[in-house]
N, C-alpha and C positions, 0 to 999 in steps of 0.2 A: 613791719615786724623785723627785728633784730633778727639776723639766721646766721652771721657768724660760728655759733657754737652748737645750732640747729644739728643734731641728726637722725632723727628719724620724723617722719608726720604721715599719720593715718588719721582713714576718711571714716568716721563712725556713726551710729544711729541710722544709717541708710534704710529706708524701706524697703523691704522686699519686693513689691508690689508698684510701688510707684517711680522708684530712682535704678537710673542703668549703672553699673559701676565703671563703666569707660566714662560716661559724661561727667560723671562727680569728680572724677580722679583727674579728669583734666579742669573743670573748674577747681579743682583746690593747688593746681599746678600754677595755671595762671593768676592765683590771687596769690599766690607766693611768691610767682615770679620764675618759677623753674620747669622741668619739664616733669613730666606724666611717670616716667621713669622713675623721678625723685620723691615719689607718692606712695602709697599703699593705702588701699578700702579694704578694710575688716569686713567680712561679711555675718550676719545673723547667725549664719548655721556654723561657721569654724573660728568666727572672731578673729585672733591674728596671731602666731608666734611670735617667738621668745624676742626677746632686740637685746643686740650687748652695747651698752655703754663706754664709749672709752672718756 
């Protein structure tokens, strides 16, 4: 995946029930290629705030 102009990437649809949000957040780290830091999992109950765009 092109991530040059990449900035922001959240983890979404996660289960409640079945998925941890530390293990997703770093598998979506490592299929990007970056670290866990550069991540964010939206959750069920608060979804995820605003992101500005530049």
């Amino acid at each position: 995946m092109e991530r040059q102009r990449l900035q922001h990437v959240l983890g979404m649809h996660l289960s409640e029930t079945n998925n941890r949000p530390d293990l997703a957040r770093r598998a979506l780290a490592a299929g990007l290629g970056c670290i866990p830091e550069d991540t964010e999992i939206a959750t069920q109950e608060d979804g995820f705030g605003w992101r500005e765009l530049r």
